[in-house]
N, CA, C, O and CB atoms as a CASP TS submission, in Angstrom:
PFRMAT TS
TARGET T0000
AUTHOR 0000-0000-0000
METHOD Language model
MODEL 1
PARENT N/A
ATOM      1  N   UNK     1     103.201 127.428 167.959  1.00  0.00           N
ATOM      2  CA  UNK     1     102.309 128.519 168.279  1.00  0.00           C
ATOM      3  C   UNK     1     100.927 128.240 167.689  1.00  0.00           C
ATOM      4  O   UNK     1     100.845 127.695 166.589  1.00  0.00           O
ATOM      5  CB  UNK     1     102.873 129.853 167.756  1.00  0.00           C
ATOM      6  N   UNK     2      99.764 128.616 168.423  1.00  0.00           N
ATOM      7  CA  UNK     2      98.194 128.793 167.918  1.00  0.00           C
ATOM      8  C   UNK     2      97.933 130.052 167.537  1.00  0.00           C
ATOM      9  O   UNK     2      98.325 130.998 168.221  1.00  0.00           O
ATOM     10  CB  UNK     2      97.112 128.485 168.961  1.00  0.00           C
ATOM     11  N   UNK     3      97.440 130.174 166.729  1.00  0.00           N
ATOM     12  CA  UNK     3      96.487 130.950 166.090  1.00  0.00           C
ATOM     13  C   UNK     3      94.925 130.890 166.401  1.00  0.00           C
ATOM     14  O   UNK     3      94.352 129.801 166.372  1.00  0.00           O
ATOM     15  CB  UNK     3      96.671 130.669 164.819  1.00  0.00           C
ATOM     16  N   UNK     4      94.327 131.911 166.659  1.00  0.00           N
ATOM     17  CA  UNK     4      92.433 132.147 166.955  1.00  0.00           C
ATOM     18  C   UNK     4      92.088 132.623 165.423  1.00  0.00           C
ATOM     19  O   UNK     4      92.592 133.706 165.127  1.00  0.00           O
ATOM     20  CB  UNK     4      91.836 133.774 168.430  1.00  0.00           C
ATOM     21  N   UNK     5      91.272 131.953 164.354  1.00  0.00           N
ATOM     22  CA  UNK     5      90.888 132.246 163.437  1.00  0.00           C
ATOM     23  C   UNK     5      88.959 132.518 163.456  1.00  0.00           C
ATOM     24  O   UNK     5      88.489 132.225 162.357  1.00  0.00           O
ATOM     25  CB  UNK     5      91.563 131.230 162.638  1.00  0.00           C
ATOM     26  N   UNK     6      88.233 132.844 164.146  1.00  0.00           N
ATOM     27  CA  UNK     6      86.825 132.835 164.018  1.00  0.00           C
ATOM     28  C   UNK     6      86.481 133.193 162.493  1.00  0.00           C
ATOM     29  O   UNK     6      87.294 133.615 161.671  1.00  0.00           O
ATOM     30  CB  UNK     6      86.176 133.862 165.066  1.00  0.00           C
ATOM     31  N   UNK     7      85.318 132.979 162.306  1.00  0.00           N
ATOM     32  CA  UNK     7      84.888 132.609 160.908  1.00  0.00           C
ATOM     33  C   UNK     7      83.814 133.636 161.069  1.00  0.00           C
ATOM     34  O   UNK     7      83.041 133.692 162.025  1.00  0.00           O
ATOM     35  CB  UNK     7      84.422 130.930 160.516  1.00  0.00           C
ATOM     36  N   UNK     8      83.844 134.539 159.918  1.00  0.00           N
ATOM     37  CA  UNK     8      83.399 135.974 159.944  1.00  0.00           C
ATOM     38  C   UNK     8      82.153 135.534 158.945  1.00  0.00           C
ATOM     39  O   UNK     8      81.007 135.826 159.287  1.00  0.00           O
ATOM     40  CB  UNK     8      84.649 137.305 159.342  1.00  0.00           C
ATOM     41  N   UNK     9      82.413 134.772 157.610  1.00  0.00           N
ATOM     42  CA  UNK     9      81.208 134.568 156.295  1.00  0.00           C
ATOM     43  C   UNK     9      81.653 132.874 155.944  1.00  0.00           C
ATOM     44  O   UNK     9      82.841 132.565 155.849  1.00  0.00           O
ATOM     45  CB  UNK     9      81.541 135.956 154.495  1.00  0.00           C
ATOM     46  N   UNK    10      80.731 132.028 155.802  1.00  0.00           N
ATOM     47  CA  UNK    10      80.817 130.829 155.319  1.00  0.00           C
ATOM     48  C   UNK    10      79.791 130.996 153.942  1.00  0.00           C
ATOM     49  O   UNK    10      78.598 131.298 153.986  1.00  0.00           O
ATOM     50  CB  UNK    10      80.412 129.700 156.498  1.00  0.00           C
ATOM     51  N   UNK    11      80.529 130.736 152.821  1.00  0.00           N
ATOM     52  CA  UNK    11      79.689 130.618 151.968  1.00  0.00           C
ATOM     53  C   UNK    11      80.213 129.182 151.122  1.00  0.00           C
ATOM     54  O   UNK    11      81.316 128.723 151.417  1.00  0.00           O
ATOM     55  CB  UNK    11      79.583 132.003 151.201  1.00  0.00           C
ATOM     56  N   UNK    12      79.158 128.333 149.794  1.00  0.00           N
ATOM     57  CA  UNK    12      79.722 127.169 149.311  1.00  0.00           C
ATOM     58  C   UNK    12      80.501 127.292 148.542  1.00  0.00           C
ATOM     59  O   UNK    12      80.566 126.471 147.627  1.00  0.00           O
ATOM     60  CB  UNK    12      79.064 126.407 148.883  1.00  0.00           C
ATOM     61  N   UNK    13      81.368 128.337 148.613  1.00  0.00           N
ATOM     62  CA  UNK    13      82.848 128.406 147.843  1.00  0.00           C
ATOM     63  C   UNK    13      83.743 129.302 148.595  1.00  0.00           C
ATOM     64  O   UNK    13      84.756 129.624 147.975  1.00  0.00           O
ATOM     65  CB  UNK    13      82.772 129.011 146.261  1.00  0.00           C
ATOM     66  N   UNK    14      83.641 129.676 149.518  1.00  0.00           N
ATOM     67  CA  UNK    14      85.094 130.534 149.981  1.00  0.00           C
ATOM     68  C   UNK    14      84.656 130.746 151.953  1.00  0.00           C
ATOM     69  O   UNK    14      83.518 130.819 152.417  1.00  0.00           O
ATOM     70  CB  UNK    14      85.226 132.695 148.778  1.00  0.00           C
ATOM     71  N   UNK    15      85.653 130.784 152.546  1.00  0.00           N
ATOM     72  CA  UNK    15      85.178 131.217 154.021  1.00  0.00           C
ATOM     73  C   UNK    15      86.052 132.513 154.229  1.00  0.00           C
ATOM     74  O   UNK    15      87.157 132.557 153.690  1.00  0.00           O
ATOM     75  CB  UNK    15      85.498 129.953 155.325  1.00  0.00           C
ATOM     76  N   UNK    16      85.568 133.648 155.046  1.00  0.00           N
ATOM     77  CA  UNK    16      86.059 134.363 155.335  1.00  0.00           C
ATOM     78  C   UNK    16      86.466 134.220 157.228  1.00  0.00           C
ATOM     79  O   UNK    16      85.879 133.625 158.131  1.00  0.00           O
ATOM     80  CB  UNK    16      85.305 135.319 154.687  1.00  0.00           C
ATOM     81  N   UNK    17      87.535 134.944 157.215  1.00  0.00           N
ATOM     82  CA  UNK    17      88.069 134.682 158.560  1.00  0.00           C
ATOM     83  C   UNK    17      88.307 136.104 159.334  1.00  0.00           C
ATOM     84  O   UNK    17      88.680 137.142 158.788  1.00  0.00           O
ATOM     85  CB  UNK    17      89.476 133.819 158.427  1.00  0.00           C
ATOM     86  N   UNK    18      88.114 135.990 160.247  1.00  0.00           N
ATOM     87  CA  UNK    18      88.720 137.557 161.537  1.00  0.00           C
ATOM     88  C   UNK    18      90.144 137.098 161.825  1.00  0.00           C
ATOM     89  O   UNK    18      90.472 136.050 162.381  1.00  0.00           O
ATOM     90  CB  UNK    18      87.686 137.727 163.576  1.00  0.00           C
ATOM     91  N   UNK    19      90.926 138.050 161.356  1.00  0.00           N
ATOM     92  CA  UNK    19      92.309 137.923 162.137  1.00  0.00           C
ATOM     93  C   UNK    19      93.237 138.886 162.831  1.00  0.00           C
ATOM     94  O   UNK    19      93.071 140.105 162.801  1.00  0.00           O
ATOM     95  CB  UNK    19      93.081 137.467 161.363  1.00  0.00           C
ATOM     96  N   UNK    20      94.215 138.282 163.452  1.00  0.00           N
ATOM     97  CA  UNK    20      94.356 139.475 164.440  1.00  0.00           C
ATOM     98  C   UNK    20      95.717 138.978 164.743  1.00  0.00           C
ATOM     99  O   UNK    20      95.897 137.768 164.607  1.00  0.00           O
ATOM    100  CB  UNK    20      93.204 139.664 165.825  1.00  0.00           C
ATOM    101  N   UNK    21      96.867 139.841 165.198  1.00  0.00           N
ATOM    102  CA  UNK    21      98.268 139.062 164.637  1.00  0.00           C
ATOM    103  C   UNK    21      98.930 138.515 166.617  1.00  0.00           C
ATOM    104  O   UNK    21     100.087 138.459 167.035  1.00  0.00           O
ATOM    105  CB  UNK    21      99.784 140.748 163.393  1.00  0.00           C
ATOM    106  N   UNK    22      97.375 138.170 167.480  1.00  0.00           N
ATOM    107  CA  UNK    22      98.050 137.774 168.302  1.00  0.00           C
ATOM    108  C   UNK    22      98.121 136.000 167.668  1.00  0.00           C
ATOM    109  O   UNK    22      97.575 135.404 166.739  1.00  0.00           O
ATOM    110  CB  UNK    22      97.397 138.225 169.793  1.00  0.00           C
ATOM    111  N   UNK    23      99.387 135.519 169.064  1.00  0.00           N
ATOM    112  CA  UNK    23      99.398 133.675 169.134  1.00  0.00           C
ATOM    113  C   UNK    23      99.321 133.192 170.701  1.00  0.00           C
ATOM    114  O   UNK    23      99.606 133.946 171.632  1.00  0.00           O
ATOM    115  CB  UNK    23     101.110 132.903 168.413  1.00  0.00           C
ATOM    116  N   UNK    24      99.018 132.220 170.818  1.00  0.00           N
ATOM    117  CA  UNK    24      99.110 131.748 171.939  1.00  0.00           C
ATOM    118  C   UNK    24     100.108 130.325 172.045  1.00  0.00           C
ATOM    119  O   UNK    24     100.227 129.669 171.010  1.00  0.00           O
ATOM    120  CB  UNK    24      97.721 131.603 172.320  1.00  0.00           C
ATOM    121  N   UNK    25     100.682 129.945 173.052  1.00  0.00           N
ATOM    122  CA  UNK    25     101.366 129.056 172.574  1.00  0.00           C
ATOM    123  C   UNK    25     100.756 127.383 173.861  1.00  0.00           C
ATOM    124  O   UNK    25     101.348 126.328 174.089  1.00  0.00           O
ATOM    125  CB  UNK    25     103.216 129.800 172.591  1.00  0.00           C
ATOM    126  N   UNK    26      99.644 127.814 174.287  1.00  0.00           N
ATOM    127  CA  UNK    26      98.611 126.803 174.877  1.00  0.00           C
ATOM    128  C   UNK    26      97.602 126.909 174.674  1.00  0.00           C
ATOM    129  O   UNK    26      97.177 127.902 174.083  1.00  0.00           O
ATOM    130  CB  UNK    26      98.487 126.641 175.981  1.00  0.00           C
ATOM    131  N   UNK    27      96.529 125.548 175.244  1.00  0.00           N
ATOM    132  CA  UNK    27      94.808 126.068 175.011  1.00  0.00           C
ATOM    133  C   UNK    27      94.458 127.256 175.644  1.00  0.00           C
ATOM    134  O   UNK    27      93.863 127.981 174.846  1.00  0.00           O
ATOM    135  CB  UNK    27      93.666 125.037 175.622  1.00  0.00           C
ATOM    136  N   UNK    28      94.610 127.896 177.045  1.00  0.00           N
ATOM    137  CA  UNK    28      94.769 128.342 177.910  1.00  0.00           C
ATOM    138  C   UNK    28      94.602 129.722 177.421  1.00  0.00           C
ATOM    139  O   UNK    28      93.589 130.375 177.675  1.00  0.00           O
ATOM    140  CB  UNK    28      95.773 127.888 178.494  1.00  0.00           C
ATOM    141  N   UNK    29      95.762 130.252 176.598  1.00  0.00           N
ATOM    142  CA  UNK    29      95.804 131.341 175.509  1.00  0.00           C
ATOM    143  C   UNK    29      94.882 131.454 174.479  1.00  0.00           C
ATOM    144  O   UNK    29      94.391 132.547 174.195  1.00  0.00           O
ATOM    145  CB  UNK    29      96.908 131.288 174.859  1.00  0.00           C
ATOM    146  N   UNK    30      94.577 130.356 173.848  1.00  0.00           N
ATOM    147  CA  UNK    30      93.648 130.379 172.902  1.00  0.00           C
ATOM    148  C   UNK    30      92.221 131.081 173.452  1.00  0.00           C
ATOM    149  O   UNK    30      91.505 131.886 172.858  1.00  0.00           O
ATOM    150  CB  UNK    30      93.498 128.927 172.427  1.00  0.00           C
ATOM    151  N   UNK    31      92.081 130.590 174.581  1.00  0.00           N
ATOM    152  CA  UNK    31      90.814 130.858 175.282  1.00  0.00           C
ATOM    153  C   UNK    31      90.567 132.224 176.037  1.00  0.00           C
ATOM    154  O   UNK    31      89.465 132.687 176.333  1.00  0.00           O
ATOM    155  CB  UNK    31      90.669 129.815 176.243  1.00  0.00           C
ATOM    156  N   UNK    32      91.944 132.843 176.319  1.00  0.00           N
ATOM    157  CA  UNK    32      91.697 133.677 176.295  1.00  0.00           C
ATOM    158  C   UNK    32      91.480 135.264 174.918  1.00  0.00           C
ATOM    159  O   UNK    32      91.127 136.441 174.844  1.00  0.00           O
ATOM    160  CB  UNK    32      92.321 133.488 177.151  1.00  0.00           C
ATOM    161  N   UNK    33      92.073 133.970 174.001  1.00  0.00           N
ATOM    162  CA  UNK    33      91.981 135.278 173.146  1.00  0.00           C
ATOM    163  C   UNK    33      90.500 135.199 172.272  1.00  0.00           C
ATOM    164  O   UNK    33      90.045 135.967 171.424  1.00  0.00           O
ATOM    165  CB  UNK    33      93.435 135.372 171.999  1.00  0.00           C
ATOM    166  N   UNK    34      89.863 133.714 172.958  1.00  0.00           N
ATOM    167  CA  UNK    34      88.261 133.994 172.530  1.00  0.00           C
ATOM    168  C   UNK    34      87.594 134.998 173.167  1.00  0.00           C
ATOM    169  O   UNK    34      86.805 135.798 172.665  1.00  0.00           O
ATOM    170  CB  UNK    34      87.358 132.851 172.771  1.00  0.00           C
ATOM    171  N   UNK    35      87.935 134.918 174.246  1.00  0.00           N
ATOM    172  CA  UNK    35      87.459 136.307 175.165  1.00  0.00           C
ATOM    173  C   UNK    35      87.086 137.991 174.957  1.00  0.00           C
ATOM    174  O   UNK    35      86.303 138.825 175.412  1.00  0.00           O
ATOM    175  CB  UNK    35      88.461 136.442 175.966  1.00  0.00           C
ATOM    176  N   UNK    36      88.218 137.892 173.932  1.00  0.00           N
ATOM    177  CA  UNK    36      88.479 139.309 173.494  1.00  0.00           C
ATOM    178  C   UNK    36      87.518 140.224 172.698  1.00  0.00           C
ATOM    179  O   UNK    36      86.880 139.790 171.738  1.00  0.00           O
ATOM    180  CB  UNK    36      89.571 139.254 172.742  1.00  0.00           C
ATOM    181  N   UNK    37      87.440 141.404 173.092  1.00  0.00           N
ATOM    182  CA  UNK    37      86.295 142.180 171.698  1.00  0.00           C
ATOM    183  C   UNK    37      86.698 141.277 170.398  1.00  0.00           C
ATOM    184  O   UNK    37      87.565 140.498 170.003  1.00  0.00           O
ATOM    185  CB  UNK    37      86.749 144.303 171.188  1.00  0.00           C
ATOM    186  N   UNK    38      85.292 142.006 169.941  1.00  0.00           N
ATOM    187  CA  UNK    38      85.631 141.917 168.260  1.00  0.00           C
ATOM    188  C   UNK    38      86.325 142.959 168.202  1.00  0.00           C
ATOM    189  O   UNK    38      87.316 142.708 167.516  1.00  0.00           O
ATOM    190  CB  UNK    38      84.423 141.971 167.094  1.00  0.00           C
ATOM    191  N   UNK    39      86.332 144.028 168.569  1.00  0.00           N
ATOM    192  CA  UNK    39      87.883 145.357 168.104  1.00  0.00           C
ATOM    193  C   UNK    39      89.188 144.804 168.006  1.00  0.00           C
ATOM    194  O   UNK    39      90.176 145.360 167.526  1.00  0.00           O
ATOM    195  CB  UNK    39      88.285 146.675 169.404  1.00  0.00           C
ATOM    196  N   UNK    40      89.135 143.971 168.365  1.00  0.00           N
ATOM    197  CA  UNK    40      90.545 143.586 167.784  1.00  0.00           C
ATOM    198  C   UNK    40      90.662 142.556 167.076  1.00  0.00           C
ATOM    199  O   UNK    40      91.450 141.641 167.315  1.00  0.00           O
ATOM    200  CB  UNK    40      91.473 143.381 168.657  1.00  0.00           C
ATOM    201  N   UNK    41      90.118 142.593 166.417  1.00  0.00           N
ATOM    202  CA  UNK    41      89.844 141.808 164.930  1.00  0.00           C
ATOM    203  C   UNK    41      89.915 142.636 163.904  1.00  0.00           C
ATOM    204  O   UNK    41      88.876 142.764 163.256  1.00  0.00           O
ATOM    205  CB  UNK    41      88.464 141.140 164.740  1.00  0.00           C
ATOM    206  N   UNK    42      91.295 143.526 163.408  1.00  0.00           N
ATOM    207  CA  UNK    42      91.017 144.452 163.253  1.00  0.00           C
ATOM    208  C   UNK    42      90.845 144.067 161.165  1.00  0.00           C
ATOM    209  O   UNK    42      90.256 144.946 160.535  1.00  0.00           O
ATOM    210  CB  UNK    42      92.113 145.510 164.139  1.00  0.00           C
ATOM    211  N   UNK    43      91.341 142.888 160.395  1.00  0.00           N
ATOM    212  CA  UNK    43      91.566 142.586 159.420  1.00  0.00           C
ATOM    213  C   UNK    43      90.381 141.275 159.114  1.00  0.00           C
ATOM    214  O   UNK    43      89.748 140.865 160.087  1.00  0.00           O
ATOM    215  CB  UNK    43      93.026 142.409 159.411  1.00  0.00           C
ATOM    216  N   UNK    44      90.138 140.690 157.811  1.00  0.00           N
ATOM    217  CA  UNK    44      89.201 139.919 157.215  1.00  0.00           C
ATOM    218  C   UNK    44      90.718 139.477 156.179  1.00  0.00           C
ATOM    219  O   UNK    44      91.677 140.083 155.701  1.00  0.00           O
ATOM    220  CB  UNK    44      87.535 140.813 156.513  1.00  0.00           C
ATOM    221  N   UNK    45      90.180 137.999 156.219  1.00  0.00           N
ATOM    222  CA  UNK    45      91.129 137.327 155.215  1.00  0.00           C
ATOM    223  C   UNK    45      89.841 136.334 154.277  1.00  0.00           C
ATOM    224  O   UNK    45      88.975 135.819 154.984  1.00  0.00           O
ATOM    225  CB  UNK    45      92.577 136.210 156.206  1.00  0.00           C
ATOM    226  N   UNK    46      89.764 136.131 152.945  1.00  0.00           N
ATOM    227  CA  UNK    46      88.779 135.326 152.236  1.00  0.00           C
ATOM    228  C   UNK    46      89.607 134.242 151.823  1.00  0.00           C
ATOM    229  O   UNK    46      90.816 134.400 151.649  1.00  0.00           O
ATOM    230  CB  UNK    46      88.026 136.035 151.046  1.00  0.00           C
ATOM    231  N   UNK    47      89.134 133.349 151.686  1.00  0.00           N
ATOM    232  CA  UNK    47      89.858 132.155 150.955  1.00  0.00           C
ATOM    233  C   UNK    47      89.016 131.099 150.215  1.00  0.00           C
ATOM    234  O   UNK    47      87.904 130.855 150.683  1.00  0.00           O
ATOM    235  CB  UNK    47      90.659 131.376 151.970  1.00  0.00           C
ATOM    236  N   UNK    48      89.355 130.557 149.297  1.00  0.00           N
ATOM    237  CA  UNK    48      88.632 129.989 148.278  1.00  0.00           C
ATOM    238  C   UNK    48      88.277 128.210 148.902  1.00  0.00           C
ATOM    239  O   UNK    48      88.741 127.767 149.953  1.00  0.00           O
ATOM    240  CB  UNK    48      89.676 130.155 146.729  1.00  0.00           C
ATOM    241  N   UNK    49      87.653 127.680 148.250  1.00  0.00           N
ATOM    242  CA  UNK    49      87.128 126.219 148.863  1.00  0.00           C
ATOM    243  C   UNK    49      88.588 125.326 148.246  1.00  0.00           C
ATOM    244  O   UNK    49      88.804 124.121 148.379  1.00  0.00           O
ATOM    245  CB  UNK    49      85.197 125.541 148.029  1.00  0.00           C
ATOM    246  N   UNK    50      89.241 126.098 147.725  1.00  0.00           N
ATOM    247  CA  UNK    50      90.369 124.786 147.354  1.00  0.00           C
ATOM    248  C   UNK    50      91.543 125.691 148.221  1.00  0.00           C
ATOM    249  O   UNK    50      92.446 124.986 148.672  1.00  0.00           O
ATOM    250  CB  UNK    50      90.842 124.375 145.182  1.00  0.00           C
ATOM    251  N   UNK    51      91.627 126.835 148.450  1.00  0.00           N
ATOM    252  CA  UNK    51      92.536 127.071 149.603  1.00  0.00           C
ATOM    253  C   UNK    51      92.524 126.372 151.207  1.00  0.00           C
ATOM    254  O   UNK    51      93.581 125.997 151.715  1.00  0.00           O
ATOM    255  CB  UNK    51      92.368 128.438 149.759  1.00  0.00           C
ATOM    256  N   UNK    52      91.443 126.274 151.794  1.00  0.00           N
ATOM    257  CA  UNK    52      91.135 125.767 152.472  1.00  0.00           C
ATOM    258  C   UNK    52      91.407 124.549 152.452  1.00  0.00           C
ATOM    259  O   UNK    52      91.363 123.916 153.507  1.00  0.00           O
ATOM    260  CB  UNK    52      90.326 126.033 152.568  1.00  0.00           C
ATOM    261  N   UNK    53      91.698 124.029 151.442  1.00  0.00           N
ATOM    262  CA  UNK    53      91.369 122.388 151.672  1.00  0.00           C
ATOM    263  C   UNK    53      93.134 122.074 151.622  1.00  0.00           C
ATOM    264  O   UNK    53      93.656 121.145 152.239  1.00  0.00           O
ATOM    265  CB  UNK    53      90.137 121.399 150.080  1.00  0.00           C
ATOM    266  N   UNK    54      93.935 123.120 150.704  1.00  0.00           N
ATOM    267  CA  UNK    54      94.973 123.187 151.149  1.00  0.00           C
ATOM    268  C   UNK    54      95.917 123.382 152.657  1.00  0.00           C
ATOM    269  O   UNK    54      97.114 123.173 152.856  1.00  0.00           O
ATOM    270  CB  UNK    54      95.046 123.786 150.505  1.00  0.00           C
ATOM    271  N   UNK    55      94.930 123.825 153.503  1.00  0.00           N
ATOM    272  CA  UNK    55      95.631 124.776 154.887  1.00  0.00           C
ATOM    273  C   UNK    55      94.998 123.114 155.626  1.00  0.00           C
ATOM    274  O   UNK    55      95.695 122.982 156.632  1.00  0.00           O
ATOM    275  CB  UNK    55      94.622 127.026 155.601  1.00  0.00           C
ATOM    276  N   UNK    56      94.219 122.121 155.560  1.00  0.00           N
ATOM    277  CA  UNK    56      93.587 121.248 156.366  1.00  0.00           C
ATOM    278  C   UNK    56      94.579 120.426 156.798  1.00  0.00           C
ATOM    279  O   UNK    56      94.143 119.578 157.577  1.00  0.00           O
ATOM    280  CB  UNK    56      92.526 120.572 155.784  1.00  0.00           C
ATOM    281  N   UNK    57      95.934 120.342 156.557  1.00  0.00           N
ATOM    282  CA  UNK    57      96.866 119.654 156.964  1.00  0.00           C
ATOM    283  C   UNK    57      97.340 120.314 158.279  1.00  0.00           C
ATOM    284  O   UNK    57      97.735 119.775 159.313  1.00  0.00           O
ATOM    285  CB  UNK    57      97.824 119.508 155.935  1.00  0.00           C
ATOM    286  N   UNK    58      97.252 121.131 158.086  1.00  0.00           N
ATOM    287  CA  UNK    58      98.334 122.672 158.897  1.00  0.00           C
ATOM    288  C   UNK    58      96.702 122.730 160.190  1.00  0.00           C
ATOM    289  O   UNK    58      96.983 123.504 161.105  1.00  0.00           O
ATOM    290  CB  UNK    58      98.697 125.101 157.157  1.00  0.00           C
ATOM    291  N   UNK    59      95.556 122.245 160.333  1.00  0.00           N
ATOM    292  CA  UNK    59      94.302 122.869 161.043  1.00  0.00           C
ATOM    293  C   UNK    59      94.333 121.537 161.532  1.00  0.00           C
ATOM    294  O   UNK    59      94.061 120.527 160.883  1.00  0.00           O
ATOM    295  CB  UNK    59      92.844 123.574 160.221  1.00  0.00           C
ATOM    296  N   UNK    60      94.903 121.647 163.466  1.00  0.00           N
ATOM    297  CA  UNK    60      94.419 121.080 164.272  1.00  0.00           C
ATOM    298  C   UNK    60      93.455 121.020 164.685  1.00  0.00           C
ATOM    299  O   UNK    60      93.314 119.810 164.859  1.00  0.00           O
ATOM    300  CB  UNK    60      94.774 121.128 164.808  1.00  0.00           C
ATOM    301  N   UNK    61      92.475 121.551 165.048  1.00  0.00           N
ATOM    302  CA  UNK    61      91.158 121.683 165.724  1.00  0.00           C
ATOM    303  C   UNK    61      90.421 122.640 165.201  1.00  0.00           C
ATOM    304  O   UNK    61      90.989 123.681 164.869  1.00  0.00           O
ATOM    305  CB  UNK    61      91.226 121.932 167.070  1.00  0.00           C
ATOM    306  N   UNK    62      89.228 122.522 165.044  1.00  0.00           N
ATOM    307  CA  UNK    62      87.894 123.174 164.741  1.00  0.00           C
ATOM    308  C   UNK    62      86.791 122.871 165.581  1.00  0.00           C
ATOM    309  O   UNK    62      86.076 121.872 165.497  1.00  0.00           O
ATOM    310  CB  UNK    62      87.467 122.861 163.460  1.00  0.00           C
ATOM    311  N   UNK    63      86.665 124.176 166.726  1.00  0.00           N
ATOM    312  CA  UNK    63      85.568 124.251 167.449  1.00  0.00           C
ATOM    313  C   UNK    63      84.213 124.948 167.012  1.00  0.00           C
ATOM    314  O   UNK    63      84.244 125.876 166.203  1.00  0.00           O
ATOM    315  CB  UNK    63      85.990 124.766 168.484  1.00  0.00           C
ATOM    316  N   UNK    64      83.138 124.535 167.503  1.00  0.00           N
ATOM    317  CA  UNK    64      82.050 125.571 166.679  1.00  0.00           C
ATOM    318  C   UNK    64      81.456 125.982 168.380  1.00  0.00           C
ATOM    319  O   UNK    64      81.461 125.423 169.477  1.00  0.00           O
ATOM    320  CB  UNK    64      80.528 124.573 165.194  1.00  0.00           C
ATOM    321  N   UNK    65      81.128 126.873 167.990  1.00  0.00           N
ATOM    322  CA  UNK    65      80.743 127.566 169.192  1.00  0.00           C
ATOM    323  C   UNK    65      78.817 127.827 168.459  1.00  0.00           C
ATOM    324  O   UNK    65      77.974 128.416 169.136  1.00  0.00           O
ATOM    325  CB  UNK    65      82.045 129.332 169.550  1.00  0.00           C
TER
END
């Protein structure tokens, strides 16, 4: 399964993320769930610069829009 994580605050120690408890299980899905309001983004998750660097195994792709 995919996950849509958009990136809400980048700062040089922690990123914050929009999340939202849909998945998609193709690109196809993913794209559509770029589509979507921000209303349904209804939660913020923060994470530290060494959390992140932990999850980089688990993070297929990073698009920047």
């Amino acid at each position: 399964m995919r996950k849509l994580y958009p990136i809400a605050n980048l700062t040089a120690d922690s990123v914050t993320f929009d999340v939202n408890d849909y998945e998609a299980d193709s690109q196809k899905g993913l794209r559509k769930l770029k589509e979507q309001d921000a209303d349904s983004y209804a939660e913020q998750r923060k994470l530290s610069r060494s959390e992140v660097e932990e999850m980089k195994r688990r993070i297929s792709n990073i698009e920047r829009f």
